[in-house]
Biopython code that builds the backbone (N, CA, C, O; Angstrom):
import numpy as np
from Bio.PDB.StructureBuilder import StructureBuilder

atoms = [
    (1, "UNK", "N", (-58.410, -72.923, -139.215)),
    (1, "UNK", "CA", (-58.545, -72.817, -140.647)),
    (1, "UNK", "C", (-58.294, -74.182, -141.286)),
    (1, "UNK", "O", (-57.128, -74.563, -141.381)),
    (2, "UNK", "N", (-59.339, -74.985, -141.752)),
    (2, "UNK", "CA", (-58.847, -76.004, -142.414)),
    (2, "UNK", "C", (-59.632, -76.035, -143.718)),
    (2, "UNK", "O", (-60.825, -75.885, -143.984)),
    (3, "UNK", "N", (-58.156, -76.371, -144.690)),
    (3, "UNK", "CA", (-58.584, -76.017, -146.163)),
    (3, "UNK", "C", (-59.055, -77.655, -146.660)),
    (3, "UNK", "O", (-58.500, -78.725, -146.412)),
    (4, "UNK", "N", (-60.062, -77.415, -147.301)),
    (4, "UNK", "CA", (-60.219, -78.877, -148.127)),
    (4, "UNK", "C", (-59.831, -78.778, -149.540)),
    (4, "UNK", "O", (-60.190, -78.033, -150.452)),
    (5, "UNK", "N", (-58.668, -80.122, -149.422)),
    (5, "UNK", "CA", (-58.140, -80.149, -150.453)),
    (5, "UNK", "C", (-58.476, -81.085, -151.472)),
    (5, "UNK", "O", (-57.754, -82.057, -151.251)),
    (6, "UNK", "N", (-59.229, -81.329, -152.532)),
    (6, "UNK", "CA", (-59.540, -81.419, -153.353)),
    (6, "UNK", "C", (-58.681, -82.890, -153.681)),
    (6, "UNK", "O", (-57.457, -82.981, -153.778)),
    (7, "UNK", "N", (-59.534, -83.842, -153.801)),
    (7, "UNK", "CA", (-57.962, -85.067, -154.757)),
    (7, "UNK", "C", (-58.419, -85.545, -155.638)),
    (7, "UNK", "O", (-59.330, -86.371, -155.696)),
    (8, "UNK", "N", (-57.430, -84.748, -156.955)),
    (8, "UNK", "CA", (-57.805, -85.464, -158.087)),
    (8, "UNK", "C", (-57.803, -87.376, -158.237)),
    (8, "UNK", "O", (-56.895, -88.091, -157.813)),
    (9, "UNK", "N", (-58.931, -87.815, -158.869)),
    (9, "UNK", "CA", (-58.600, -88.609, -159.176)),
    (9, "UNK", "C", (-58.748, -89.488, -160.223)),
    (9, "UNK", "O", (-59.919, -89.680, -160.551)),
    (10, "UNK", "N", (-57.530, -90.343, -161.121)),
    (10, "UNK", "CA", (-57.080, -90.413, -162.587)),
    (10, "UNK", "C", (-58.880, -91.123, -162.949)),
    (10, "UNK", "O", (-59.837, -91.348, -162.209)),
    (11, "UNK", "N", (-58.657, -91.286, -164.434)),
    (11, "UNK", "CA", (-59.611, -91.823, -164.963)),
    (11, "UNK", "C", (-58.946, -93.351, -165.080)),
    (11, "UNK", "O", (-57.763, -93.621, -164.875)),
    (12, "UNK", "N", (-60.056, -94.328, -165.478)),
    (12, "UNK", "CA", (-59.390, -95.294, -165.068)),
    (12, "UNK", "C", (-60.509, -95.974, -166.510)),
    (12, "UNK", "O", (-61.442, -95.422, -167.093)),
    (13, "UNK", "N", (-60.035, -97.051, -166.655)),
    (13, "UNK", "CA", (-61.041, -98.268, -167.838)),
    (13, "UNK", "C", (-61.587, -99.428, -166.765)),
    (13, "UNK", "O", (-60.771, -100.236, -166.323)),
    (14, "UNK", "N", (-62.756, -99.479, -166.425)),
    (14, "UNK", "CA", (-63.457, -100.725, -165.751)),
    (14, "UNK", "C", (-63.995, -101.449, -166.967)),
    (14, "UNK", "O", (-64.420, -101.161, -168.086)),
    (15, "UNK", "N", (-63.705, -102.900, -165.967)),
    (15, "UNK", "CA", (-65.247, -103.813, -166.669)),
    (15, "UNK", "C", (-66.165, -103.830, -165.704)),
    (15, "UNK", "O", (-66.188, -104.216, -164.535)),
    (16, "UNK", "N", (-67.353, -103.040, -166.866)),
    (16, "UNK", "CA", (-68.586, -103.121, -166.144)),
    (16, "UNK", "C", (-69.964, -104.655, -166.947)),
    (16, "UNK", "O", (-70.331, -104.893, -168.097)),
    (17, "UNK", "N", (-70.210, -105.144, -165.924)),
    (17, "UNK", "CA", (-70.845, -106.271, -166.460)),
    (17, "UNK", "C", (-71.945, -106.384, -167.429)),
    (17, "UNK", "O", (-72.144, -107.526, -167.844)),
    (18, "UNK", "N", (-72.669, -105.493, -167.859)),
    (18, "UNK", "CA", (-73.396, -104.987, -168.653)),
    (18, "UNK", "C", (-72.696, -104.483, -170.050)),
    (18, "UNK", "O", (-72.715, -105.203, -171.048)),
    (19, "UNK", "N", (-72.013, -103.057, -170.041)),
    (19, "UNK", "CA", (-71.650, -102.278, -170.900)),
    (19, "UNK", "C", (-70.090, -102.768, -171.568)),
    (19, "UNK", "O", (-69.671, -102.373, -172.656)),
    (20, "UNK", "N", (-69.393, -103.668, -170.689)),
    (20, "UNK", "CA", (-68.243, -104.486, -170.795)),
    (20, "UNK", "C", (-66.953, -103.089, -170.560)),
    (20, "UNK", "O", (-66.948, -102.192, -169.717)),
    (21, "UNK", "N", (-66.060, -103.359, -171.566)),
    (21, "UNK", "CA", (-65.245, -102.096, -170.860)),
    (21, "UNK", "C", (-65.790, -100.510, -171.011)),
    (21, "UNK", "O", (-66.414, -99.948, -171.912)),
    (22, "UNK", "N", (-65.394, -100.156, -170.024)),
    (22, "UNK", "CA", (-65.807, -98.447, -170.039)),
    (22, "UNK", "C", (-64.721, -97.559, -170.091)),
    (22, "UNK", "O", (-63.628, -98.070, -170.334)),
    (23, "UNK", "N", (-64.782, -96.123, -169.886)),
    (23, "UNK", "CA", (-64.221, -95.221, -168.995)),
    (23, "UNK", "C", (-64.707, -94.362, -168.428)),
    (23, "UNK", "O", (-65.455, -93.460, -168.804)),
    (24, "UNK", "N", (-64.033, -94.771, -166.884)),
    (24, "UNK", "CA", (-64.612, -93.788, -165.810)),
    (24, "UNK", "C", (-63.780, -92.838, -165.815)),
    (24, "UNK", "O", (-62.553, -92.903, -165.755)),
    (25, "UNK", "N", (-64.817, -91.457, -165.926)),
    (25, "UNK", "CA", (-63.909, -90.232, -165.933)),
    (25, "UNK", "C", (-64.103, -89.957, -163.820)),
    (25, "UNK", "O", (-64.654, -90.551, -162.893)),
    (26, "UNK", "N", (-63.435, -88.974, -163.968)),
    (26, "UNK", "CA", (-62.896, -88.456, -162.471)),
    (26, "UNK", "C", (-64.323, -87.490, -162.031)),
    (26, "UNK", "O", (-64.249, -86.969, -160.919)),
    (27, "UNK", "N", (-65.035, -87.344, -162.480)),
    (27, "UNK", "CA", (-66.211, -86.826, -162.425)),
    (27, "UNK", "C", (-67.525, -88.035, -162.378)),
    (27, "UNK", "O", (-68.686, -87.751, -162.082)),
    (28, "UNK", "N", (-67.181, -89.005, -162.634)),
    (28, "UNK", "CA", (-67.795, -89.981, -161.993)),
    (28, "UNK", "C", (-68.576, -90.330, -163.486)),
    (28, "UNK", "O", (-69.172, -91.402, -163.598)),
    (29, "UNK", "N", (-68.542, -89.604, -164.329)),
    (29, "UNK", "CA", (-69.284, -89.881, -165.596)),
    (29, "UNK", "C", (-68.381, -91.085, -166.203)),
    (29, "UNK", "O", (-67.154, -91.067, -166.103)),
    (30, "UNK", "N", (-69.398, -92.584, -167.117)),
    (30, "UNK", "CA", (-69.079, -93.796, -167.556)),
    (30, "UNK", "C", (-68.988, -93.471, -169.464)),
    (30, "UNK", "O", (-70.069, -93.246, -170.007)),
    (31, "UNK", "N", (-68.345, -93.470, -169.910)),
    (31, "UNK", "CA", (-68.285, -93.729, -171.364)),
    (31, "UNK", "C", (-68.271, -95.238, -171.891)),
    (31, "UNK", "O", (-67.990, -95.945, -170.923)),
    (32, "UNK", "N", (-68.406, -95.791, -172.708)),
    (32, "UNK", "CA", (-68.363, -97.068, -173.302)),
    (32, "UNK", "C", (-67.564, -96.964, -173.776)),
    (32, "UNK", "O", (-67.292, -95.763, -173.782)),
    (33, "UNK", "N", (-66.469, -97.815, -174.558)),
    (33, "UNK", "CA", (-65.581, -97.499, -175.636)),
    (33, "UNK", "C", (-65.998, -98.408, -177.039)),
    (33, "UNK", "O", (-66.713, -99.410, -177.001)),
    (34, "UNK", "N", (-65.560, -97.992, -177.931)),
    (34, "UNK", "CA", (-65.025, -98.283, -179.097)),
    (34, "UNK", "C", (-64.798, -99.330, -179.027)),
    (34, "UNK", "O", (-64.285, -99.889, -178.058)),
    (35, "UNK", "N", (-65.260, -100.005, -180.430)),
    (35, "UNK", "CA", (-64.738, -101.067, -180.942)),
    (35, "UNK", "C", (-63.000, -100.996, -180.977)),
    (35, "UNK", "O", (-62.319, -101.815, -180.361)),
    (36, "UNK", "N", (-62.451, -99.957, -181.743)),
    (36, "UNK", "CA", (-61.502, -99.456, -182.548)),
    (36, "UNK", "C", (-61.058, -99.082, -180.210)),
    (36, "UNK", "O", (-60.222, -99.744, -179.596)),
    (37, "UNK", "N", (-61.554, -98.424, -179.838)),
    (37, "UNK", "CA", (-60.950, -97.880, -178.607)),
    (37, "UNK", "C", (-60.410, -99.519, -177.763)),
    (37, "UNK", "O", (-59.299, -99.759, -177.290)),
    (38, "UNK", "N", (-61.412, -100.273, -177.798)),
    (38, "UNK", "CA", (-60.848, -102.252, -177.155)),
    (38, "UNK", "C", (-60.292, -102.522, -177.329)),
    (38, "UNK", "O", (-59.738, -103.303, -176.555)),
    (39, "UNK", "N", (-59.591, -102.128, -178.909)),
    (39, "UNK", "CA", (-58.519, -102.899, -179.552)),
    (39, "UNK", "C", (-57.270, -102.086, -179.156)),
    (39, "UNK", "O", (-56.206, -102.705, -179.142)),
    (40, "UNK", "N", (-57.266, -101.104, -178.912)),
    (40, "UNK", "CA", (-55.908, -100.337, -179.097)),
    (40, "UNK", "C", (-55.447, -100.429, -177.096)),
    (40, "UNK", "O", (-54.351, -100.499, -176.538)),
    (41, "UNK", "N", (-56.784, -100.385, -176.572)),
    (41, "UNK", "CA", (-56.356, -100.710, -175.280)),
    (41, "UNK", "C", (-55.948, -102.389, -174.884)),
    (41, "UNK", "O", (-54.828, -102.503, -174.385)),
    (42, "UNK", "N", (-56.538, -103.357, -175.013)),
    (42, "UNK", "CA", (-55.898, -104.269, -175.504)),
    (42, "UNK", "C", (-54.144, -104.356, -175.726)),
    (42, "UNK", "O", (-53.269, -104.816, -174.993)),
    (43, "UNK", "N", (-54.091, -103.774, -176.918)),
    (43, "UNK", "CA", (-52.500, -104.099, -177.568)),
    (43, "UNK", "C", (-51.893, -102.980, -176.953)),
    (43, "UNK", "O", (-50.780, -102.730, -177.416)),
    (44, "UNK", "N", (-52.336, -102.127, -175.930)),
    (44, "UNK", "CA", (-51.447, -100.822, -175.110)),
    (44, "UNK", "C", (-50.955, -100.003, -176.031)),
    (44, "UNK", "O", (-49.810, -99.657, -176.323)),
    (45, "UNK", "N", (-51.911, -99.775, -176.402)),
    (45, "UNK", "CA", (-51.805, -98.323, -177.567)),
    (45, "UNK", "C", (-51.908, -97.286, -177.426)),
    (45, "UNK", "O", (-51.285, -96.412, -178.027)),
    (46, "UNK", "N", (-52.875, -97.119, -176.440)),
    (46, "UNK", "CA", (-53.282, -96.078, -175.632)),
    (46, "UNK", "C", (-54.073, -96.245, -174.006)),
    (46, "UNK", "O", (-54.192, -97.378, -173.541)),
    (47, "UNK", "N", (-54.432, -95.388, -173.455)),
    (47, "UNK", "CA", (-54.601, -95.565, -171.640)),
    (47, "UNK", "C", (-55.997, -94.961, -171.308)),
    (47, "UNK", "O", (-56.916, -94.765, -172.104)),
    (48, "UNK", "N", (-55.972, -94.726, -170.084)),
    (48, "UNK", "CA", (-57.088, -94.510, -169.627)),
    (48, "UNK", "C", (-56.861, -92.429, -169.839)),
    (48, "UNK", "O", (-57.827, -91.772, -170.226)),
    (49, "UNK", "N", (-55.477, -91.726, -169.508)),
    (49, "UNK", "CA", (-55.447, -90.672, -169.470)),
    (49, "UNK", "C", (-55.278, -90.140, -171.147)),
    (49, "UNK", "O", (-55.444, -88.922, -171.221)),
    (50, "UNK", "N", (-55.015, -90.729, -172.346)),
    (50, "UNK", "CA", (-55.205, -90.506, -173.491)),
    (50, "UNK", "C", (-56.900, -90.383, -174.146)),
    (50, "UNK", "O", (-57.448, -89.570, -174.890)),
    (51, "UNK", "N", (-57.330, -91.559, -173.481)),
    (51, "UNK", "CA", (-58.957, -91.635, -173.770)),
    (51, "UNK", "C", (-59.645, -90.430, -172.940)),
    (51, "UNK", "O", (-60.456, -89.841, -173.656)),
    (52, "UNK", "N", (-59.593, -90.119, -172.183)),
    (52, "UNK", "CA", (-59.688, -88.834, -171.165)),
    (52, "UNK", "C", (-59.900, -87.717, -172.265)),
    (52, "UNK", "O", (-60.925, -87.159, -172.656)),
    (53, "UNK", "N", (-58.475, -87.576, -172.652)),
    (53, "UNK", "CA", (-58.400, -85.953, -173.406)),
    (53, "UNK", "C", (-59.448, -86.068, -174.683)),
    (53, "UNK", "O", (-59.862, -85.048, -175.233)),
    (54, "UNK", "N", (-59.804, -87.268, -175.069)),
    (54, "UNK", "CA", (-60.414, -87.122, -176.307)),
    (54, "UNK", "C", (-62.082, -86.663, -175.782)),
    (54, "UNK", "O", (-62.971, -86.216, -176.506)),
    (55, "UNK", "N", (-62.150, -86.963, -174.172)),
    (55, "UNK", "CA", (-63.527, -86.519, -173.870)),
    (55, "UNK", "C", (-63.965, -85.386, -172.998)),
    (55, "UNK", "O", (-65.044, -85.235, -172.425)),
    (56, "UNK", "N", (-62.740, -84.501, -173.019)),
    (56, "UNK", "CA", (-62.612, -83.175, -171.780)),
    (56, "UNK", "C", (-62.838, -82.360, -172.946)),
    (56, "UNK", "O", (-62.340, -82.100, -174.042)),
    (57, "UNK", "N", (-64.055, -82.007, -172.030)),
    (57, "UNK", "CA", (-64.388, -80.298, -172.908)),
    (57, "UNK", "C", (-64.589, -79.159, -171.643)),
    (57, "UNK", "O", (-65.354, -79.117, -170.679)),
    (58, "UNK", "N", (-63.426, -78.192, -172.183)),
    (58, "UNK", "CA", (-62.999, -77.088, -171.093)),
    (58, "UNK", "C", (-63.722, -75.683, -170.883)),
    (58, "UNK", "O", (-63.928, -74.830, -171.746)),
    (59, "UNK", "N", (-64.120, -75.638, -169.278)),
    (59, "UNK", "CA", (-64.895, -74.830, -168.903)),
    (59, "UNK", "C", (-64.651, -73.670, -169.696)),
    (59, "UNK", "O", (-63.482, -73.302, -169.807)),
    (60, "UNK", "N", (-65.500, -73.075, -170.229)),
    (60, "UNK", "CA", (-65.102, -71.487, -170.365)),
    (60, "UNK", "C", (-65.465, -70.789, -169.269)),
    (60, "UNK", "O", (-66.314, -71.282, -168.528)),
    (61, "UNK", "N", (-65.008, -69.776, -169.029)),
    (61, "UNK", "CA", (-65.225, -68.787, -168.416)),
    (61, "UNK", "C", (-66.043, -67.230, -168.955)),
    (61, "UNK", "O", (-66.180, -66.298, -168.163)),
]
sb = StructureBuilder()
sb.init_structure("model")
sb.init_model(0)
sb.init_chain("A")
sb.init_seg("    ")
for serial, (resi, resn, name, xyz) in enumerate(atoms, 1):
    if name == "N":
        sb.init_residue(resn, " ", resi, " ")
    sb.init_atom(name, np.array(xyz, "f"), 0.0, 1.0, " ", f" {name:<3s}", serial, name[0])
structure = sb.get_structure()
């Protein structure tokens, strides 16, 4: 019996050379950020798992 276990993994902010900073969600999907989102990451205002929640929309069932 071997179970596969699943590994989450965090979202993270790349620089991508084109689009400049992003966020990579854990689903492999790229967002761009914000003017207003550069700046606050920048001065550590907010993270890669704050920018996350503003873009999770939850399965219904």
């Amino acid at each position: 019996m071997t179970e596969a276990v699943r590994q989450y993994q965090e979202s993270r902010i790349d620089d991508e050379p084109i689009l400049g900073p992003v966020l990579t969600l854990p689903d492999g999907s790229i967002k761009p950020l914000t003017l207003l989102e550069r700046v606050l990451v920048t001065l550590r205002l907010t993270n890669a798992k704050l920018l996350e929640a503003r873009y999770f929309k939850p399965v219904s069932s």
